[in-house]
N, C-alpha and C positions, 0 to 999 in steps of 0.2 A: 387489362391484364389477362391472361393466357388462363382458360377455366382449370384450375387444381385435378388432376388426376390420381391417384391414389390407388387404382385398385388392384397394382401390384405388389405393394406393400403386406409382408408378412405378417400381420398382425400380431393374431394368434402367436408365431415363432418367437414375436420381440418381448410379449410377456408370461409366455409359459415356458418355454426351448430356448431364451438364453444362454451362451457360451457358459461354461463354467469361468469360474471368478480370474479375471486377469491374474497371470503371477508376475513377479519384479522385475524379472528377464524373460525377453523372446524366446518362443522355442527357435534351435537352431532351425535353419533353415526357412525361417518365417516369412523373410520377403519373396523367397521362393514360389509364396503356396495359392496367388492370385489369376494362377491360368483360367479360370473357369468363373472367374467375375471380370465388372471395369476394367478392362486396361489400362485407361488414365483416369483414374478418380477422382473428380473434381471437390475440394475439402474447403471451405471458407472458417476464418477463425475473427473472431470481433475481439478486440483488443488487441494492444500492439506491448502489453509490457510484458513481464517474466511469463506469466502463465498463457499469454499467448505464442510467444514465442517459443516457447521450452515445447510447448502443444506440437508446433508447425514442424522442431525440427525433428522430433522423433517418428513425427508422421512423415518426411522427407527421406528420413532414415531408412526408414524400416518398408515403406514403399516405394520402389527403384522408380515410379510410374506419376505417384500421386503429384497431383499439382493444389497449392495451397496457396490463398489470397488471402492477406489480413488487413482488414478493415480497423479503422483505429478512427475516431472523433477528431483527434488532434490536428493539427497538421504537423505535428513531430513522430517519430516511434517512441519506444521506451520506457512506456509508462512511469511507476515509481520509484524507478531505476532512474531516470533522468528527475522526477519532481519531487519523489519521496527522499530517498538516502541521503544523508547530509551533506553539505561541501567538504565538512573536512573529512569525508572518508571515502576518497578518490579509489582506493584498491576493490569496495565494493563494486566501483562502475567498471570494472575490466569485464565485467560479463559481457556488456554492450559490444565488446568484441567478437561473442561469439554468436549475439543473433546479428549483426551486420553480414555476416559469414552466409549465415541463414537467410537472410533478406535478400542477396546477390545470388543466389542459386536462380540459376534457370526454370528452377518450379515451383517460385517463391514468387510471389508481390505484393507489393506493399501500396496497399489503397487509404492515402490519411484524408483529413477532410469530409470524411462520409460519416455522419451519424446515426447509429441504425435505430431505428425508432422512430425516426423522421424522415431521414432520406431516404430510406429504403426500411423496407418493413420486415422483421425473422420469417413469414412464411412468404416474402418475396425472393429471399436470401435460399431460402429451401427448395422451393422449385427450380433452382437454376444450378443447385449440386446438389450431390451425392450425399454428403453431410454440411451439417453449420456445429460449431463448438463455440459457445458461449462464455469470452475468457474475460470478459472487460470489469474485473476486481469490483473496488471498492472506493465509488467518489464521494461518498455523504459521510457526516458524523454521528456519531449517536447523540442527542438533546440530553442533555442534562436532567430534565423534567420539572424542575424547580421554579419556584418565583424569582422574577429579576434578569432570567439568563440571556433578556432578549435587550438589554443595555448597552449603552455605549462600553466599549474596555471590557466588556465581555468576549472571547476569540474564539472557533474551535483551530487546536492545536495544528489540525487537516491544511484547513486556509493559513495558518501563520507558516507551516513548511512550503506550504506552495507558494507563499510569497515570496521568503529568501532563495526559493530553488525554481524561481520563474515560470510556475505557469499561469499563463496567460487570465484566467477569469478572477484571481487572486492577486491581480496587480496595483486593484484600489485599496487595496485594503487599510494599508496606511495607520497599521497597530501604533499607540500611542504609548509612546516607552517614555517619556517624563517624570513617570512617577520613578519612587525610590523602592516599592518590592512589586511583584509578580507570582502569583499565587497558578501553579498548573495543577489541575485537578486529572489522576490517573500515575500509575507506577510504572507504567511499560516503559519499553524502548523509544518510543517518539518521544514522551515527557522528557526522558534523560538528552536528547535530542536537542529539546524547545530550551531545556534550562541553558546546555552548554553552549548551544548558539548566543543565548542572549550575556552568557555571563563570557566569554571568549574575549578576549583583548583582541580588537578589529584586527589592529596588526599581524595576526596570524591567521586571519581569516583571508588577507590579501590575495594569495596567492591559488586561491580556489573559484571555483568556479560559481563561489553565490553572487546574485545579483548586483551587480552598481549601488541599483536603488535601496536596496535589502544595505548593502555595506551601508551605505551613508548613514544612512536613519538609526544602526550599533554604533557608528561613530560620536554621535549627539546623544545617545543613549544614557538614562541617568539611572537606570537599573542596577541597583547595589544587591540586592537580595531577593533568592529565588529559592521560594516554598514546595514543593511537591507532596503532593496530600495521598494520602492513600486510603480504604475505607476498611484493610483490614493489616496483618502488620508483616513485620519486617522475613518471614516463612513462607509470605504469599506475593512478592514483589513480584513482577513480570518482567522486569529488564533483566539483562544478562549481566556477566561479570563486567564484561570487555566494558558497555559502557558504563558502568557503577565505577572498573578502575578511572577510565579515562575525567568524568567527575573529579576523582578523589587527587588527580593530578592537575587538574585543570589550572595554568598560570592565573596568578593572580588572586587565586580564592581558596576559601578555607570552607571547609563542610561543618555541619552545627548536626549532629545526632544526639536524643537526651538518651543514656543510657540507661533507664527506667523500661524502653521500651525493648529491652535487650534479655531480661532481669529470668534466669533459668531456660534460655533460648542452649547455651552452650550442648548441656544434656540431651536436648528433644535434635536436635541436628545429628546426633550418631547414626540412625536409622534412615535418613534419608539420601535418595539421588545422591551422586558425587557432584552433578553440577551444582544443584542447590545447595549441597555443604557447603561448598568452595566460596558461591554466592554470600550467602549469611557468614559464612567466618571471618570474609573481607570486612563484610558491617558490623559482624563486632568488633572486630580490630581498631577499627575506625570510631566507632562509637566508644569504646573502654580502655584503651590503651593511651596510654599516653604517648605523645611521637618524640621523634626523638631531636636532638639538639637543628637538626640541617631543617628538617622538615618542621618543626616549631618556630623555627626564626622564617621559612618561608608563609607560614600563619601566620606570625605577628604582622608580614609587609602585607597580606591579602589585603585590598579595598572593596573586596565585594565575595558574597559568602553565601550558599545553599543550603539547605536544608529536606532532609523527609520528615514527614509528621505523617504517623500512624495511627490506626484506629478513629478515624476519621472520615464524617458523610455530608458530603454536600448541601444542604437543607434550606439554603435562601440566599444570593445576591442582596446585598447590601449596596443601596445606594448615596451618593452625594446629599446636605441637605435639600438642594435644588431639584433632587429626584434626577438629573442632567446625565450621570454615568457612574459606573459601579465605584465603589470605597469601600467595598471588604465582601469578604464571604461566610457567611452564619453555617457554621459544623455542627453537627453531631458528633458526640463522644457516642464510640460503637466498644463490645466486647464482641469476643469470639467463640461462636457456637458448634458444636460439628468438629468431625477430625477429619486430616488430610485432603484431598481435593471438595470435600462439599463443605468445609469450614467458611460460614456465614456471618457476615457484620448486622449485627444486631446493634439499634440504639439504646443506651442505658437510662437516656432523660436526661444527662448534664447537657449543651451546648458549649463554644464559645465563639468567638468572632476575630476574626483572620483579616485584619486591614490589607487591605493593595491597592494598586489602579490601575491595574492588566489584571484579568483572570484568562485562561486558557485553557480550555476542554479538551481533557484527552483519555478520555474513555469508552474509545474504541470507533474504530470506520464501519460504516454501513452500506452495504450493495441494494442498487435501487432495479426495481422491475425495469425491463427493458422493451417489453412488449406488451402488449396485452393476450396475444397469443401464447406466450412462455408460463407456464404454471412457477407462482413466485411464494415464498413462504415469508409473509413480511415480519411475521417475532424472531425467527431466525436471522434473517436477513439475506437468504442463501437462496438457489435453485432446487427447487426436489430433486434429487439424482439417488440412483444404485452405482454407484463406482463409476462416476459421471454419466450416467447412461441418463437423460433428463425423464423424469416420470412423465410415462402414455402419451411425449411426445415420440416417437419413432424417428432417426435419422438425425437427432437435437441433443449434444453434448454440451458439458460444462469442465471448467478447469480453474484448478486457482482459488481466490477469493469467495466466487460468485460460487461455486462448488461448495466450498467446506468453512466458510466464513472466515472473517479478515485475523486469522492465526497464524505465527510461522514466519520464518524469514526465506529470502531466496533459494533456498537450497530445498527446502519446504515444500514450495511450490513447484520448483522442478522436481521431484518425483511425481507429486499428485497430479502435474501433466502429462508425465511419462506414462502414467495409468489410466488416463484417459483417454489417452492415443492410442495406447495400444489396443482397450477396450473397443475402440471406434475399426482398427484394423481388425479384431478380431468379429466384428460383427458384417463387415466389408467379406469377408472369408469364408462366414455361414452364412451368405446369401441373403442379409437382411434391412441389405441398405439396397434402395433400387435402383436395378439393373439397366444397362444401355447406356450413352452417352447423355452427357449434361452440358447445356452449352457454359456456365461457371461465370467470368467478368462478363464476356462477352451481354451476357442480358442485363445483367447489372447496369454494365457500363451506358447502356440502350435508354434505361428508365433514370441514371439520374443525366445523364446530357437533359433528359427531357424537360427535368426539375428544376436544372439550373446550377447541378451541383458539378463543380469540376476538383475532382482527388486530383492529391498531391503523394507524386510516386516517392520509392527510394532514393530514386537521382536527384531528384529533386530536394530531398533530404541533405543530401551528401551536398547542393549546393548551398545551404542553408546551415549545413553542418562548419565549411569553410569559412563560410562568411564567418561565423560565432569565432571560429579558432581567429581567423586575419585578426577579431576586432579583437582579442583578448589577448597577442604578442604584445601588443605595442606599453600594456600595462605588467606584463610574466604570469598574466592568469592563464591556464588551459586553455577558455572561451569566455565569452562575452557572450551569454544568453540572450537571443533575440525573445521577446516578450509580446511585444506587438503582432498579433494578424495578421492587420493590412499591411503593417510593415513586410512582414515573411512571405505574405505573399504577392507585394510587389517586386519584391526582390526574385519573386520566383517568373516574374511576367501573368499571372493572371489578372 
């Protein structure tokens, strides 16, 4: 490897004379203002899902010149755009439209199959551009911490999405749906997610694009009853409306709220967010009202039924007599300490015990260090960053996930990319990325031939993309996810 030079690096400028704080929009004339730096700036971005993408195209944007290479592990783009977002909500994947757009630019490529950390190293990636942006989210779960979590029919929520939405190392998984409830532990939007997948009458799930394998296994499914625990209550929920309504309408099922935990909520809701009103008034409706003759006769037919339970802390996996695999989950009864955002679950000292034979973790993703070079905050789970600028590495940005921790939905993430691009351009401007030409893939490209690694471009993509669509007409699904590697990539010819 080519000895590290460095000694034209601004030091000094990058942590005392930083730009003033990016604003929301470019000054007019912004891509105008790079006469006197790079010509063509060579930009490398790791990860290929929303926040890499959203990264690439504001930097494509905004610099007439820049050329940008994203590196992604997979051999697909799209990160949790293609293995997070559920099947049944195809309108969130129209995004994918508009990084394809991005990806097909002339100062775009798309490098999959490269794993940075391994195939190639962050300060190998550095010396061969101008800058590297660090965008590749959030693959780990959080651990429960508890006794028992490491049992059979114990799931994180993470691996059970990536199974019905086909990625690749989530393909054994092989969740055991036999039993009659399933206990998910967490209140966010994936939980509402894992419930509505599993309680979904297959038949509607046909015509989407989850898994074969994933359909089959809901079909034999003997999942009558889905619990969602939370550890504090019904003010402090994380899911949004959209999916709480989609729940409360879900064919086939009837929702179980006790209205005990509801009991002077009406009053404390004047004062807050209009989304969170809107939120909690849906749950009281639902929890206190009685429904009416159309919607009561579609309860009575329900065969299978959800639940939230509040005020409630994870405390022990409960196993089989055989010790073999989990049979329930031991809570904590919590009360509530603290007002508005730092209100705290406290345990009281009651317990009870929550039968199931699925449990499912979903209390939250975690970003793992990437390099050893990268300064990594592991209680956080995040990168050090000043408005993605990576701390006291110089010319080393972050976006997304790995930036400001696994918060937010799509639209989230693309701003907080947009400000990091921009930050990265604006640093490009005051002279503090260095100067002269970089050779970019080209050396890349040099060290992993040498390794044995052969990426998989965007075309290559797009053939791989076809195949999915061919195999998925012949059933009226959009595609047929290819799942397999070595499958993908003998179909590619490697």
């Amino acid at each position: 490897m080519a000895p590290r030079c460095w000694h034209w690096w601004r030091w000094s400028a990058w942590s005392g004379l930083r730009p003033s704080p990016s604003r929301s929009t470019p000054t007019p004339g912004f891509c105008q203002k790079f006469s006197t730096q790079e010509k063509t700036p060579q930009i490398c971005v790791v990860g290929s899902g929303p926040a890499g993408f959203y990264t690439a195209q504001h930097l494509l944007k905004h610099h007439t010149h820049a050329h940008v290479d994203i590196y992604e592990k997979q051999l697909v783009p799209f990160g949790l755009v293609r293995f997070g977002v559920a099947p049944d909500h195809p309108e969130v994947k129209n995004v994918i439209n508009t990084f394809t757009q991005t990806a097909r630019s002339d100062r775009c490529a798309f490098q999959g199959n490269v794993v940075v950390g391994r195939d190639v190293s962050v300060p190998e990636l550095r010396e061969a551009y101008h800058a590297v942006v660090l965008s590749y989210g959030a693959e780990d779960h959080q651990p429960l911490g508890i006794p028992g979590e490491e049992l059979p029919g114990v799931v994180s929520a993470r691996a059970f999405v990536g199974w019905y939405n086909g990625l690749p190392e989530n393909q054994e998984l092989a969740p055991d749906l036999s039993c009659d409830t399933a206990v998910i532990l967490g209140q966010g939007n994936v939980a509402l997610d894992v419930a509505r997948i599993l309680l979904t009458p297959p038949e509607h799930l046909e015509k989407t694009d989850i898994t074969e394998a994933a359909l089959g296994a809901l079909r034999q499914s003997r999942v009558k009853t889905v619990w969602i625990v939370g550890r504090r209550g019904p003010l402090q929920v994380a899911f949004t409306i959209k999916e709480l309504r989609e729940m409360i309408q879900l064919p086939g099922t009837r929702p179980i709220l006790d209205p005990s935990d509801f009991l002077g909520l009406q009053d404390r809701i004047k004062d807050v967010p209009r989304p969170r009103r809107r939120l909690t008034e849906l749950l009281l409706r639902t929890a206190t009202e009685k429904p009416g003759v159309e919607e009561a006769a579609r309860q009575a037919l329900a065969s299978r039924a959800w639940g939230l339970r509040f005020f409630r802390s994870p405390q022990q996996v409960l196993p089989t007599p055989d010790g073999q695999r989990v049979a329930g989950i031991r809570l904590a009864v919590t009360s509530l300490e603290g007002v508005g955002e730092s209100t705290r679950a406290v345990p009281t000292g009651d317990v009870e015990d929550l039968p199931c034979g699925l449990l499912l973790s979903s209390v939250g993703y975690k970003s793992r260090p990437i390099d050893p070079s990268v300064p990594f905050d592991p209680k956080l789970g995040v990168i050090p960053n000043t408005e993605g600028r990576v701390v006291n590495v110089p010319g080393l940005y972050c976006s997304g996930w790995v930036k400001r921790g696994p918060t937010g939905v799509i639209t989230t993430t693309m701003t907080d990319s947009f400000l990091t691009s921009q930050a990265l351009l604006e640093d490009l401007k005051a002279g503090l990325l260095p100067s002269g030409p970089r050779p970019g893939y080209v050396a890349i490209q040099a060290l992993l031939s040498n390794r044995g690694v052969r990426p998989v471009s965007f075309s290559d993509w797009e053939k791989l993309d076809a195949e999915e669509v061919s195999r998925g007409q012949g059933t009226g699904k959009p595609r047929e996810k290819l799942v397999d590697r070595r499958e993908m990539l003998r179909l590619l010819g490697h």
